[in-house]
Biopython code that builds the backbone (N, CA, C, O; Angstrom):
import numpy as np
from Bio.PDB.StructureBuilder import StructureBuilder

atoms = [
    (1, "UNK", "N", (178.837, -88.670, -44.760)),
    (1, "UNK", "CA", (179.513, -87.395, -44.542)),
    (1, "UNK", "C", (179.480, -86.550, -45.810)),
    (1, "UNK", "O", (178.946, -85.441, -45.796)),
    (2, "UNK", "N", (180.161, -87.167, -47.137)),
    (2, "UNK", "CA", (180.349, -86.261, -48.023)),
    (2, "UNK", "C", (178.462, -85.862, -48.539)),
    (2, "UNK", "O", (178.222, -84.701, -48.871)),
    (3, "UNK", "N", (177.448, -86.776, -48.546)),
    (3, "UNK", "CA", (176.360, -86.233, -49.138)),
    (3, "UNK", "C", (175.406, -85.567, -48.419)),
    (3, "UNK", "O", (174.534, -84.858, -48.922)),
    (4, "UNK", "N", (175.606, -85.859, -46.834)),
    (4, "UNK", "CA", (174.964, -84.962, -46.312)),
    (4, "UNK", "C", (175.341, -83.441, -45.624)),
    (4, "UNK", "O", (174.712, -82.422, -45.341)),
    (5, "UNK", "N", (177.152, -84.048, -45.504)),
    (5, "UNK", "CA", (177.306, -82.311, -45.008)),
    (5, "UNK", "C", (178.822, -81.836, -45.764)),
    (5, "UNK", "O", (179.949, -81.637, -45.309)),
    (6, "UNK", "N", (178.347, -81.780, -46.868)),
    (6, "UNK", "CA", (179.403, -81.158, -48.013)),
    (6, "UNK", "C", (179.434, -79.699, -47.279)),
    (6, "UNK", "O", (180.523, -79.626, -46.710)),
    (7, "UNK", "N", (178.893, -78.847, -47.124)),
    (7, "UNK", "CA", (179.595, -77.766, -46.961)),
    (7, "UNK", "C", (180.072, -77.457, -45.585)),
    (7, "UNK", "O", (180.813, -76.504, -45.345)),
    (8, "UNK", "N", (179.541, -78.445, -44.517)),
    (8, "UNK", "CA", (180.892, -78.504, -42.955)),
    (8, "UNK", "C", (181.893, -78.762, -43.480)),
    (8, "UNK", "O", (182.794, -77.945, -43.287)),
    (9, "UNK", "N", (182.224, -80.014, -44.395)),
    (9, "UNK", "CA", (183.513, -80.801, -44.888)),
    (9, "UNK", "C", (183.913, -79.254, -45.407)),
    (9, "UNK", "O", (184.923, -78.771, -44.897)),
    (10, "UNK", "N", (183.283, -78.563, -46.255)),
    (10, "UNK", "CA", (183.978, -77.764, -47.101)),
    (10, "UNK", "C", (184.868, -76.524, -46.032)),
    (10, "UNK", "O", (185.981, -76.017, -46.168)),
    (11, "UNK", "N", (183.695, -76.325, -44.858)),
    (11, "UNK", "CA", (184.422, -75.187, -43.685)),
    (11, "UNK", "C", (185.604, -75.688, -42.936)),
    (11, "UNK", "O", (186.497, -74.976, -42.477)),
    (12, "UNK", "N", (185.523, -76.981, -42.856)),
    (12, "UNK", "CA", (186.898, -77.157, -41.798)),
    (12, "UNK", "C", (187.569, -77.459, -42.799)),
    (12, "UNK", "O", (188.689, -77.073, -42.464)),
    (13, "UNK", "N", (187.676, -77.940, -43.934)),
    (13, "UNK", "CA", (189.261, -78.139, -44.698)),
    (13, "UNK", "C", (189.569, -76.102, -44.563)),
    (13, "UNK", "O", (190.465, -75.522, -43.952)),
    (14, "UNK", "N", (188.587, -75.594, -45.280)),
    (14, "UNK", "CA", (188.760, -74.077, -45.493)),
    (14, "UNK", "C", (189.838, -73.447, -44.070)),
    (14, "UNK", "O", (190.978, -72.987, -44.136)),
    (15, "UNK", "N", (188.691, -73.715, -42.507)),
    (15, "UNK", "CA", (189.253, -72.915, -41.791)),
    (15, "UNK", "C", (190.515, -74.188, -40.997)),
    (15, "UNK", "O", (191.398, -73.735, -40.269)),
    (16, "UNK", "N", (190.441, -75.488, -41.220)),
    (16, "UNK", "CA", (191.660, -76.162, -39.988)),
    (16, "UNK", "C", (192.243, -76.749, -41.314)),
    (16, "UNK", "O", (193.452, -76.843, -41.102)),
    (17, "UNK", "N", (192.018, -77.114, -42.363)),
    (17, "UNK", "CA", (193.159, -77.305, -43.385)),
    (17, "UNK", "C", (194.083, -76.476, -44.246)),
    (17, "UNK", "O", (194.806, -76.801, -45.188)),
    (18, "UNK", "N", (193.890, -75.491, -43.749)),
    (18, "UNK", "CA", (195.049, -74.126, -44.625)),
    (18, "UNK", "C", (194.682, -73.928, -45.751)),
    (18, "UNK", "O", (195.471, -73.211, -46.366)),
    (19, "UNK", "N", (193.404, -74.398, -46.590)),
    (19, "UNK", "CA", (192.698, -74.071, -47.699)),
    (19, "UNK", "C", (191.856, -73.241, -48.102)),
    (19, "UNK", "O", (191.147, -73.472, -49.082)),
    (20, "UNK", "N", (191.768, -71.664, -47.114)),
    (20, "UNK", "CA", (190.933, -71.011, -47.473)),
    (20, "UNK", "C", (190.350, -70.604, -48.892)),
    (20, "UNK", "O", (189.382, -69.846, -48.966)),
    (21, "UNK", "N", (190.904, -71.076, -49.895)),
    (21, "UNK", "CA", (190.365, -70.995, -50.886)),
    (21, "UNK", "C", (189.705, -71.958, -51.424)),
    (21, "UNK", "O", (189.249, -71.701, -52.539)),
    (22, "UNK", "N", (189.525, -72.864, -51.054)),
    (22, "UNK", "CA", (188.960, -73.866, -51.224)),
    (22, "UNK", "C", (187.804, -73.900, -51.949)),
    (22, "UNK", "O", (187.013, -72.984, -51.724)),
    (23, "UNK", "N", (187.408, -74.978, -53.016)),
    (23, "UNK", "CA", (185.823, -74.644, -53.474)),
    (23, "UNK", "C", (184.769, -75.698, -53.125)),
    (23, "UNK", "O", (183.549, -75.543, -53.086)),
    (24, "UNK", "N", (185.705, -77.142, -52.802)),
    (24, "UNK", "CA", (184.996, -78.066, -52.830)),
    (24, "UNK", "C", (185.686, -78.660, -51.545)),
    (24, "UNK", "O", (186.418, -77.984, -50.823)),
    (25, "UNK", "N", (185.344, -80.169, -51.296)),
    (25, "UNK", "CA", (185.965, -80.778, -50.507)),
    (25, "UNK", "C", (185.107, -81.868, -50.185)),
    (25, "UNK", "O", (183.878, -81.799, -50.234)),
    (26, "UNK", "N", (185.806, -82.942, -49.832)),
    (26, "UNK", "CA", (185.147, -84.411, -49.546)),
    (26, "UNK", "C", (185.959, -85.095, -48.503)),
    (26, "UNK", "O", (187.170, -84.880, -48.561)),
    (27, "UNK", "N", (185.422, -86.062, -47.338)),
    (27, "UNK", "CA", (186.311, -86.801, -46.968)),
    (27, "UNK", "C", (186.547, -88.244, -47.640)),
    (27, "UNK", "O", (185.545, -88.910, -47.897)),
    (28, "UNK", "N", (187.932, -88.805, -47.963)),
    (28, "UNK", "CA", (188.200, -89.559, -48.221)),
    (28, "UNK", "C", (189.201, -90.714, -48.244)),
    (28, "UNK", "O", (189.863, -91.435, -48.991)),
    (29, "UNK", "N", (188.766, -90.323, -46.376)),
    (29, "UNK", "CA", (189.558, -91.564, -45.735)),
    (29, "UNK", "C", (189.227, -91.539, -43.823)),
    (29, "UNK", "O", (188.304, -90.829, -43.424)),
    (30, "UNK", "N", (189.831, -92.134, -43.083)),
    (30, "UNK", "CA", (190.049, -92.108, -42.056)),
    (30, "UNK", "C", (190.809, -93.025, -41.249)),
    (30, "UNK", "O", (190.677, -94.202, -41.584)),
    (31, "UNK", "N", (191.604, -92.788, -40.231)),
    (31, "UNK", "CA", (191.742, -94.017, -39.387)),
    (31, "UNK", "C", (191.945, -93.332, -37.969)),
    (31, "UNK", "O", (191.372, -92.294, -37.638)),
    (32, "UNK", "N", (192.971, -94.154, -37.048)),
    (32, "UNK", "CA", (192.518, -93.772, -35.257)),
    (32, "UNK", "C", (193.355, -92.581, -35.468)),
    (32, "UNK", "O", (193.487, -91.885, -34.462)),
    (33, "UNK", "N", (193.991, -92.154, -36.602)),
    (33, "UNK", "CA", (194.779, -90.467, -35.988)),
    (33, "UNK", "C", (193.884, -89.395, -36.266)),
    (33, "UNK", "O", (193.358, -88.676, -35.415)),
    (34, "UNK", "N", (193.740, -89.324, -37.480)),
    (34, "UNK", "CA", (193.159, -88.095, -38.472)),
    (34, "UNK", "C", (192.380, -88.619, -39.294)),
    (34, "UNK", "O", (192.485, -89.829, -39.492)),
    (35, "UNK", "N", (191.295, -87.782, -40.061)),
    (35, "UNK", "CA", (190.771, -88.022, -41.416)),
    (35, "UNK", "C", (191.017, -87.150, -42.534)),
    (35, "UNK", "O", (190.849, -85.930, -42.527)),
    (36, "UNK", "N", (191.389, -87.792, -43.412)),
    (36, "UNK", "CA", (191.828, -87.497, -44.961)),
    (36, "UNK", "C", (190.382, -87.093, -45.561)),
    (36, "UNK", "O", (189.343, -87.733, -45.723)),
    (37, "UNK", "N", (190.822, -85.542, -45.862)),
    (37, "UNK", "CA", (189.907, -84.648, -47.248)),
    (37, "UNK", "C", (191.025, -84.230, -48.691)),
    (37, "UNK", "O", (192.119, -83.691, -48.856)),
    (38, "UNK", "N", (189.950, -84.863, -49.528)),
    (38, "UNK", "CA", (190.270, -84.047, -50.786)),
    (38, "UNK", "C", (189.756, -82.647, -50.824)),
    (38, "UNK", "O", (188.644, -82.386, -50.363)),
    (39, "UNK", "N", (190.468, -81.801, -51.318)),
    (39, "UNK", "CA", (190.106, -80.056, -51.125)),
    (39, "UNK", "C", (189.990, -79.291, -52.793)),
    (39, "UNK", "O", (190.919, -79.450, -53.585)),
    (40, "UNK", "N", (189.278, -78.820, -53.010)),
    (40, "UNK", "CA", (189.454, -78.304, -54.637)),
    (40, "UNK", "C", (190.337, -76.910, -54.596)),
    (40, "UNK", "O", (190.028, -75.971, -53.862)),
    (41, "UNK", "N", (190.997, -76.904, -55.110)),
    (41, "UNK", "CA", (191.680, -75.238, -54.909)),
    (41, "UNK", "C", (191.906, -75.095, -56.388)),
    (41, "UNK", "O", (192.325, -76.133, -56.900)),
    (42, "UNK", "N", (191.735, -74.059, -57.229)),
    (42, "UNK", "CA", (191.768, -73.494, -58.222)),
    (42, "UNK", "C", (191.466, -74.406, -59.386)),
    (42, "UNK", "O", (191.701, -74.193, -60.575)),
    (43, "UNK", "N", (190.905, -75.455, -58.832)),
    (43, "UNK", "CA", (190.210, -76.543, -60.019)),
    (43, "UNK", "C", (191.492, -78.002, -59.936)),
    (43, "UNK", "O", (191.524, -79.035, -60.604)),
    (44, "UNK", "N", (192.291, -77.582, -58.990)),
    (44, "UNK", "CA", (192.780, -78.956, -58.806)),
    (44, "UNK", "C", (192.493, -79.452, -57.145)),
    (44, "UNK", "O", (192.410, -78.561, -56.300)),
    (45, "UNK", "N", (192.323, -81.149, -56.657)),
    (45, "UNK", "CA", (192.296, -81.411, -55.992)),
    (45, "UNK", "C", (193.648, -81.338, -54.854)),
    (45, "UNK", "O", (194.786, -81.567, -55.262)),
    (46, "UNK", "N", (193.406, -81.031, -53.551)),
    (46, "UNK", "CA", (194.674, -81.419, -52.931)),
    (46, "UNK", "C", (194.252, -82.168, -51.589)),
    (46, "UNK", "O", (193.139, -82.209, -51.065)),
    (47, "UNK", "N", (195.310, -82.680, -51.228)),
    (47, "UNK", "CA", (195.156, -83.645, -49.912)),
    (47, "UNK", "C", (194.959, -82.900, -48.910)),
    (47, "UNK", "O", (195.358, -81.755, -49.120)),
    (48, "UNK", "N", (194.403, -83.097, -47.663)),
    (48, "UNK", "CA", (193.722, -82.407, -46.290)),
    (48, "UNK", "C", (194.433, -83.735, -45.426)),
    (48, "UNK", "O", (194.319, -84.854, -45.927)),
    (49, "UNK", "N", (194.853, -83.642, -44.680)),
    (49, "UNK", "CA", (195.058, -84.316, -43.919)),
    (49, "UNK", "C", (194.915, -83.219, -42.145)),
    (49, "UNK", "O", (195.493, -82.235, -41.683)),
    (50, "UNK", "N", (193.851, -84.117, -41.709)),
    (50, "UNK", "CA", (193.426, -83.190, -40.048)),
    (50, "UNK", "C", (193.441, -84.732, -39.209)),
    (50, "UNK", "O", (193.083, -85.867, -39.521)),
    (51, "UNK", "N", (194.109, -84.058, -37.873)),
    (51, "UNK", "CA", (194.183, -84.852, -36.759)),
    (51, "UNK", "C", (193.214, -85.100, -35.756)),
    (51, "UNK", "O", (192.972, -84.169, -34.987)),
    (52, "UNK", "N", (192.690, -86.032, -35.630)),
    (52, "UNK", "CA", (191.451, -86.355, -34.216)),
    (52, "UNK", "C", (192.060, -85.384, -32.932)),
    (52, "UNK", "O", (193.264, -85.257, -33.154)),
    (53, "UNK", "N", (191.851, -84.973, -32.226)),
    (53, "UNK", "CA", (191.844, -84.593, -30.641)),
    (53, "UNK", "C", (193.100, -85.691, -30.147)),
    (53, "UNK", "O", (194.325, -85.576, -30.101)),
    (54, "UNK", "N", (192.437, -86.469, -29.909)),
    (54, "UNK", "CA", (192.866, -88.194, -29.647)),
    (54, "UNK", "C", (192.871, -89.372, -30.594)),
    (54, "UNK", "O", (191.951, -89.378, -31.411)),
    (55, "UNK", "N", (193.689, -90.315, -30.633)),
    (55, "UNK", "CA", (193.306, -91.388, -31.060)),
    (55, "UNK", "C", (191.666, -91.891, -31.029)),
    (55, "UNK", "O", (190.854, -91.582, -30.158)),
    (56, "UNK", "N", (191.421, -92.723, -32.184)),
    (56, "UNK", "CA", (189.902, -93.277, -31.675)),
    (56, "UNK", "C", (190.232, -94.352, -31.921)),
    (56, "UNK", "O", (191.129, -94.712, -32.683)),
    (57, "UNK", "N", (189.225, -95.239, -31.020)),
    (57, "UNK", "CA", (189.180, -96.786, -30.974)),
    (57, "UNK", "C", (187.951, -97.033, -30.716)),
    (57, "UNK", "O", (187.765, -98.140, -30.211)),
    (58, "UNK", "N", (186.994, -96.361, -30.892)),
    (58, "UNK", "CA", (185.177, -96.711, -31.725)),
    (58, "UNK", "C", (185.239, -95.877, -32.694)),
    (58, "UNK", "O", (185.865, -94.820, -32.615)),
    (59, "UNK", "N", (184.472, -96.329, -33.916)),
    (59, "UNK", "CA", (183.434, -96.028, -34.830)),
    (59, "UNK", "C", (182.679, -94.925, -34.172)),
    (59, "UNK", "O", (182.633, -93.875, -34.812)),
    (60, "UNK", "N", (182.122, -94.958, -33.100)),
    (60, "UNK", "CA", (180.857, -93.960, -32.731)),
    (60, "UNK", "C", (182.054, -92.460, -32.482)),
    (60, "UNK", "O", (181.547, -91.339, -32.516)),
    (61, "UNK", "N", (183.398, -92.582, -32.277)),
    (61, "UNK", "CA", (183.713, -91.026, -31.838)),
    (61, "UNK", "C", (184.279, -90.356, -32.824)),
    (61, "UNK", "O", (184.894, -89.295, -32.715)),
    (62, "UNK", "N", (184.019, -91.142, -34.070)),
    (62, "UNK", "CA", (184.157, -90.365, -35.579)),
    (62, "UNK", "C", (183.506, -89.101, -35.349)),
    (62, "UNK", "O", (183.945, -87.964, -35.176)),
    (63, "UNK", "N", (181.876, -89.788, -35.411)),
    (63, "UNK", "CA", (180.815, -88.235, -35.907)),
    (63, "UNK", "C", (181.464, -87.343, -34.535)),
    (63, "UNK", "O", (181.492, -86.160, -34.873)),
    (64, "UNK", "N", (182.009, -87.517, -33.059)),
    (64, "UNK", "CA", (182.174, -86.526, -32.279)),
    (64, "UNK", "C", (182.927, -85.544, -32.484)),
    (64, "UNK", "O", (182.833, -84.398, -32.044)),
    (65, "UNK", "N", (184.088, -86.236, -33.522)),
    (65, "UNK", "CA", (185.183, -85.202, -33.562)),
    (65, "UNK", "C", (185.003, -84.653, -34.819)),
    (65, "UNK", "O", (185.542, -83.583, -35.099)),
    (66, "UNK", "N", (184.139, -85.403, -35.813)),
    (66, "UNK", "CA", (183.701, -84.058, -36.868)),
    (66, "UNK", "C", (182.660, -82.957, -36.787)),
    (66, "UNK", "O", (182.309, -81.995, -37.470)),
    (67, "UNK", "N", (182.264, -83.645, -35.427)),
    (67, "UNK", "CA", (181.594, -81.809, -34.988)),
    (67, "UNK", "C", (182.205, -81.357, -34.111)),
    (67, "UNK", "O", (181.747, -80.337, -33.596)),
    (68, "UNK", "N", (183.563, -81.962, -33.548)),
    (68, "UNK", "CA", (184.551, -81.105, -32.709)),
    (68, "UNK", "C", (184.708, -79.768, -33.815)),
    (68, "UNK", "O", (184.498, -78.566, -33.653)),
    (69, "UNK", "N", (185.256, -80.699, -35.212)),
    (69, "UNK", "CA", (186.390, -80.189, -35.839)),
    (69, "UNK", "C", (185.257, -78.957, -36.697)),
    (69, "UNK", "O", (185.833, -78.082, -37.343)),
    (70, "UNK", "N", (184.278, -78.946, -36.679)),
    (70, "UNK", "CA", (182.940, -78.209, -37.321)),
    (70, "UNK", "C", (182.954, -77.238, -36.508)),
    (70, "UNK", "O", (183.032, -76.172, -37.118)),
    (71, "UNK", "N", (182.896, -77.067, -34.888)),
    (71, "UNK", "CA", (182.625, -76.369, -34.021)),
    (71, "UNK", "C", (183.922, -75.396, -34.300)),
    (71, "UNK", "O", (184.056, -74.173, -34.275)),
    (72, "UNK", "N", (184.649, -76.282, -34.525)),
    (72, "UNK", "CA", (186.172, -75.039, -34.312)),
    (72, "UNK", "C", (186.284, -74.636, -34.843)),
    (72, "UNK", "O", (186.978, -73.664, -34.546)),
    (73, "UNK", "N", (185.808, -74.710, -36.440)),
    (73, "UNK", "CA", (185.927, -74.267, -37.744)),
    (73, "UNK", "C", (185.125, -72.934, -37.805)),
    (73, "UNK", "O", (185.258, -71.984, -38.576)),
    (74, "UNK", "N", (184.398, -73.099, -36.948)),
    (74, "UNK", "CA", (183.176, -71.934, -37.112)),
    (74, "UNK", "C", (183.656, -70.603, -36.124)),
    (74, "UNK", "O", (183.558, -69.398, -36.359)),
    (75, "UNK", "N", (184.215, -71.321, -34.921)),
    (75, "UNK", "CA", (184.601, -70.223, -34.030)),
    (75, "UNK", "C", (186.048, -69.805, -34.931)),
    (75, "UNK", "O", (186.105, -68.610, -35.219)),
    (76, "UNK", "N", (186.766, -70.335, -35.221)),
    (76, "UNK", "CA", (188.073, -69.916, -35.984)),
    (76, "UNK", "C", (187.101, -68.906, -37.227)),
    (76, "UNK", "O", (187.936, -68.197, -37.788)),
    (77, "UNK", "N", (186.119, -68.707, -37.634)),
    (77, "UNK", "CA", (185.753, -68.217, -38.843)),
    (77, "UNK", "C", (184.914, -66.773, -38.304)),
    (77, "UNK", "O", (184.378, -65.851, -38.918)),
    (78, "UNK", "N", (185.071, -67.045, -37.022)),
    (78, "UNK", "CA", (184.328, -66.145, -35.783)),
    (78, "UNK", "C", (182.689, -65.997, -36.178)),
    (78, "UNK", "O", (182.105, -64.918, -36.275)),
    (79, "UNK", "N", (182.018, -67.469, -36.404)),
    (79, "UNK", "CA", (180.913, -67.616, -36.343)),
    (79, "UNK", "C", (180.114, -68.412, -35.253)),
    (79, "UNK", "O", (180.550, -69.563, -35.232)),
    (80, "UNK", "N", (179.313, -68.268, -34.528)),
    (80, "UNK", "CA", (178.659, -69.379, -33.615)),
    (80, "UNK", "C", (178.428, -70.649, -34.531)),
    (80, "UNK", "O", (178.169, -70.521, -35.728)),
    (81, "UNK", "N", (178.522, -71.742, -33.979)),
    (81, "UNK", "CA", (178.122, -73.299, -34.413)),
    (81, "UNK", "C", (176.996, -73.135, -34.403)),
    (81, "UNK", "O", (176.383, -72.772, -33.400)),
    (82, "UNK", "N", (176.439, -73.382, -35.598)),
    (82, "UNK", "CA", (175.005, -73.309, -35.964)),
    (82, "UNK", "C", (174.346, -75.055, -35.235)),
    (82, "UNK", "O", (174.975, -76.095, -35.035)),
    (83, "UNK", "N", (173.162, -74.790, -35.052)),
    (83, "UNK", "CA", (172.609, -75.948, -34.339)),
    (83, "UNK", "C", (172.924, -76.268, -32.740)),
    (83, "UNK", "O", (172.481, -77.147, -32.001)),
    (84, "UNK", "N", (173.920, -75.139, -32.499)),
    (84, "UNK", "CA", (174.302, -75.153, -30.917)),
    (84, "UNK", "C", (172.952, -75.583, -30.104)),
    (84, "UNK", "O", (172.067, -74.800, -29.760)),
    (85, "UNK", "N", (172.981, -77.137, -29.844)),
    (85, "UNK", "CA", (172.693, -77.359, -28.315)),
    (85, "UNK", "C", (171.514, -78.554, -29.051)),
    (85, "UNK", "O", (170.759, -79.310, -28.439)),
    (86, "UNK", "N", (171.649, -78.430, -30.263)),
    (86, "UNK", "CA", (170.625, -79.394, -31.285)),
    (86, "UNK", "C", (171.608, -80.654, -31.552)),
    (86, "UNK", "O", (171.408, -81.218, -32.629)),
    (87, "UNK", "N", (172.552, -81.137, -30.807)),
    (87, "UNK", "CA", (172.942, -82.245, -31.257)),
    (87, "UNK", "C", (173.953, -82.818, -32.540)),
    (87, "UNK", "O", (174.540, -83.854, -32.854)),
    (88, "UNK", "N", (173.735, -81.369, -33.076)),
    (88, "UNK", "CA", (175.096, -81.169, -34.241)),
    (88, "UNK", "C", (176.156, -81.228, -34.132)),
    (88, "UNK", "O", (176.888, -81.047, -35.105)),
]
sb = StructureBuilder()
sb.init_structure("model")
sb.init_model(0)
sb.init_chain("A")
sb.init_seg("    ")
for serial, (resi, resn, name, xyz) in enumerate(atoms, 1):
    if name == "N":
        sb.init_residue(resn, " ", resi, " ")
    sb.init_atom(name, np.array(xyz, "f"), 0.0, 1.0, " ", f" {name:<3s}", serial, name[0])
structure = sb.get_structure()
């Protein structure tokens, strides 16, 4: 997650973590509620904490709900989800 899609991580802390200022961001954590991002705001780190849809109880519906949470990020930013219909 963090090395290949640093700057999704960086749009949804921005637009669903209340960090629009945000410069950086990483995830660094997860379990069946939410996943935990570190967020950079003015050169200090802060905690992100975002909620799954649902509980999860596979591994495989991680990546679903971080392109839930990607998709929403983009329409909240009033942009189309780039890669729409490519599996992103």
């Amino acid at each position: 997650m963090n090395d290949d899609h640093a700057d999704d991580t960086l749009l949804i802390c921005r637009a669903l973590g209340g960090v629009p200022s945000a410069t950086a961001a990483r995830m660094v954590g997860l379990d069946a509620t939410g996943g935990d991002f570190a967020a950079t705001v003015d050169g200090a780190e802060v905690a992100v904490r975002l909620a799954w849809s649902a509980p999860l109880t596979e591994r495989a519906q991680v990546r679903h709900e971080v392109v839930r949470m990607y998709r929403e990020a983009r329409a909240r930013l009033g942009a189309p989800a780039e890669g729409e219909g490519t599996g992103r």
